[in-house]
Residue frames as qw, qx, qy, qz and C-alpha x, y, z in Angstrom:
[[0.297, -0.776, 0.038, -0.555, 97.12, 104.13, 77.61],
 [0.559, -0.025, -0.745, 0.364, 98.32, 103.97, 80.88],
 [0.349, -0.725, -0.005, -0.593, 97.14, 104.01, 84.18],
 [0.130, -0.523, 0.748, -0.388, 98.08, 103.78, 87.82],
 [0.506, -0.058, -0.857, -0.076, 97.77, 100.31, 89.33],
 [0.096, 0.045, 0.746, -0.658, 95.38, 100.77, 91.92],
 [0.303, 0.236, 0.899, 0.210, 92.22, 99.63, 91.66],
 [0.265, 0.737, 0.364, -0.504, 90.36, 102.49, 91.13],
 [0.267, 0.675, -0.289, -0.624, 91.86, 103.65, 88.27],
 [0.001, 0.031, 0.945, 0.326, 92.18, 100.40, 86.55],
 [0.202, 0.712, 0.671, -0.040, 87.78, 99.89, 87.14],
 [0.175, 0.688, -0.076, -0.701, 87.82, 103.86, 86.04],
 [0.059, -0.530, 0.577, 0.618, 89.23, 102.77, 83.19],
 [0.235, 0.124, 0.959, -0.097, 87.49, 99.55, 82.60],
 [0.118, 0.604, 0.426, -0.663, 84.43, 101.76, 83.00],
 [0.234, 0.766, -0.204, -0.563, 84.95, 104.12, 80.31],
 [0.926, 0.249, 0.266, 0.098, 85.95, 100.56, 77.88],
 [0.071, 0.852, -0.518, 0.039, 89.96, 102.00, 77.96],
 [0.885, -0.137, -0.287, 0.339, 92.54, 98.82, 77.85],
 [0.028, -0.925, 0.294, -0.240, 94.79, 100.87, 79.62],
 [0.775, 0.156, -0.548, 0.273, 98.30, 99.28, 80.95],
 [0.457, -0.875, -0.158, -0.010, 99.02, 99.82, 84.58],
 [0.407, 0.694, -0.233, 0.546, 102.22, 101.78, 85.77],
 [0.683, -0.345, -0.541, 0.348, 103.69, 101.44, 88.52],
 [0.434, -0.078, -0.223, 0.869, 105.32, 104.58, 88.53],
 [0.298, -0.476, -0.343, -0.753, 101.76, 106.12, 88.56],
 [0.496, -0.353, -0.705, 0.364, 101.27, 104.78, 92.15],
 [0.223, -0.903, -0.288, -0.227, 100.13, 107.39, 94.72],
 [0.381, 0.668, -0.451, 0.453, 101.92, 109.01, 96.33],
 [0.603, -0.305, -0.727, 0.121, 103.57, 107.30, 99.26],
 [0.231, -0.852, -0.008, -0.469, 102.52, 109.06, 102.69],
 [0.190, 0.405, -0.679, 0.582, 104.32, 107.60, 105.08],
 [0.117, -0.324, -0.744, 0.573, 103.05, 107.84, 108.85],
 [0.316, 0.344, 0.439, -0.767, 100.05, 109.71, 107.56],
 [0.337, -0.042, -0.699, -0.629, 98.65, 107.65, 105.28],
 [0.357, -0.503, -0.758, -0.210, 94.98, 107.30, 106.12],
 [0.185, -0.530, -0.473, 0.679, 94.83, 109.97, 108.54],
 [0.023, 0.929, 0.350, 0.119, 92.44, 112.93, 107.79],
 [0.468, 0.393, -0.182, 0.770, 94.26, 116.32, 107.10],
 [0.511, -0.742, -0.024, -0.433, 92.91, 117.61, 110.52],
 [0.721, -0.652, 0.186, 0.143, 94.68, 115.32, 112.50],
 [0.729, 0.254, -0.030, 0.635, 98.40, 116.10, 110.71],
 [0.194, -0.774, -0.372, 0.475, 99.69, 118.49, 112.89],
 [0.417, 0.865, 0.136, 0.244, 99.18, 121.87, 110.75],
 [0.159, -0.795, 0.483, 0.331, 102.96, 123.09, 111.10],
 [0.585, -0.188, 0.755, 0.228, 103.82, 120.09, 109.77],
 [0.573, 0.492, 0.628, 0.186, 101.52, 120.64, 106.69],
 [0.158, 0.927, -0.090, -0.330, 101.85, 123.92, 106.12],
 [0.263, -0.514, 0.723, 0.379, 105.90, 122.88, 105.57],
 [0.594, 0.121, 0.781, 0.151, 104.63, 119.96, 103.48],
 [0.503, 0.743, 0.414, 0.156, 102.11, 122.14, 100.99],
 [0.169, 0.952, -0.142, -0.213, 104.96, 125.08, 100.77],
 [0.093, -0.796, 0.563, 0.201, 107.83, 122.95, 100.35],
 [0.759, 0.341, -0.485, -0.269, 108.07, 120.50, 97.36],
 [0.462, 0.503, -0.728, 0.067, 110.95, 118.90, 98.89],
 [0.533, -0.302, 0.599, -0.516, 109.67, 118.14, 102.58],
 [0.630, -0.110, -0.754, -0.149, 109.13, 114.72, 103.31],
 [0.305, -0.381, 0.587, -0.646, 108.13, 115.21, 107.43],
 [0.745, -0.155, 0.337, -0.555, 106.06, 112.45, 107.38],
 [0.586, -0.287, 0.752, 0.097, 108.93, 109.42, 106.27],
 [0.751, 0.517, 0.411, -0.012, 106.95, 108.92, 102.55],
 [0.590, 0.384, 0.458, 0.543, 107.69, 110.46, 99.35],
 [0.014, -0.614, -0.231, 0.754, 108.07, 114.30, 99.09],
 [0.419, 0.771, 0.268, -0.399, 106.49, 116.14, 95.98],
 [0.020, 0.760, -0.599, -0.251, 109.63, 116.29, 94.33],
 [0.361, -0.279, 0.889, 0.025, 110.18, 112.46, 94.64],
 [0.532, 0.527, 0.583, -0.314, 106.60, 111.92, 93.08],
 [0.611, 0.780, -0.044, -0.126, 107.24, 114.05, 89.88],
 [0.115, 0.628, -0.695, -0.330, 110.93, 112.81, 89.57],
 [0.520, -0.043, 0.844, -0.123, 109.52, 109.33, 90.06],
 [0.590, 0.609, 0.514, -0.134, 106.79, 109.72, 87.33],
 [0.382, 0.849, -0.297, -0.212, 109.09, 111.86, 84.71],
 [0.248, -0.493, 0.832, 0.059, 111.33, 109.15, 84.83],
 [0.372, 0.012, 0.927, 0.051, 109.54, 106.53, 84.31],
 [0.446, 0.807, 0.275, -0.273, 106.08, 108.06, 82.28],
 [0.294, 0.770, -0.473, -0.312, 108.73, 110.16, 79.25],
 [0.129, -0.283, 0.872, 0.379, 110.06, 106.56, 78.39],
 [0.339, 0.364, 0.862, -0.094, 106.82, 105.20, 77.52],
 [0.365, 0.597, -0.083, -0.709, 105.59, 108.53, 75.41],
 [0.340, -0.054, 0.037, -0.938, 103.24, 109.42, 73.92],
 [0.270, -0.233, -0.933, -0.052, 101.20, 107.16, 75.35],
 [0.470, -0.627, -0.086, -0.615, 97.66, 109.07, 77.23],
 [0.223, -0.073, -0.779, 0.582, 97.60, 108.66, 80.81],
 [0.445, -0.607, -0.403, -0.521, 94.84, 108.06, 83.01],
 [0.259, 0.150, -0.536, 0.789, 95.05, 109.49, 86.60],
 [0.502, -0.603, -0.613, -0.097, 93.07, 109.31, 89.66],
 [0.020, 0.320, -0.663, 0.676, 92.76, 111.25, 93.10],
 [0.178, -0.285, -0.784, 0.523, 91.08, 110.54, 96.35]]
């Protein structure tokens, strides 16, 4: 099995008595300049653009796109292996 490498999901896993292998390309996604900020204080043009438009990246990270070419890439060589997956 595999799971992202952060610790939560590794102790998730742990948890639940899964070896599971971490992946890098399971990482979160990266936010840029609003990582750790509450979604109040992104200003809401900016998010709107962000949750309608895969491709946006307004805030310097990874846009939505980048995130699922990142993981299909790298996740489809390793099939069929389960994945475990956290959010916030």
């Amino acid at each position: 099995m595999l799971t992202a490498p952060e610790t939560r999901t590794i102790q998730t896993a742990k948890e639940l008595g899964i070896i599971a292998e971490p992946a890098s390309a399971l990482r979160d996604l990266d936010y840029g300049r609003w990582a750790g900020l509450e979604m109040d204080e992104i200003p809401q043009d900016q998010l709107l653009t962000w949750l309608t438009d895969p491709t946006a990246c307004l805030h310097g990270g990874e846009s939505i796109t980048d995130l699922i070419d990142r993981v299909r890439v790298d996740i489809t060589i390793d099939l069929p292996a389960p994945v475990l997956t956290s959010s916030r």
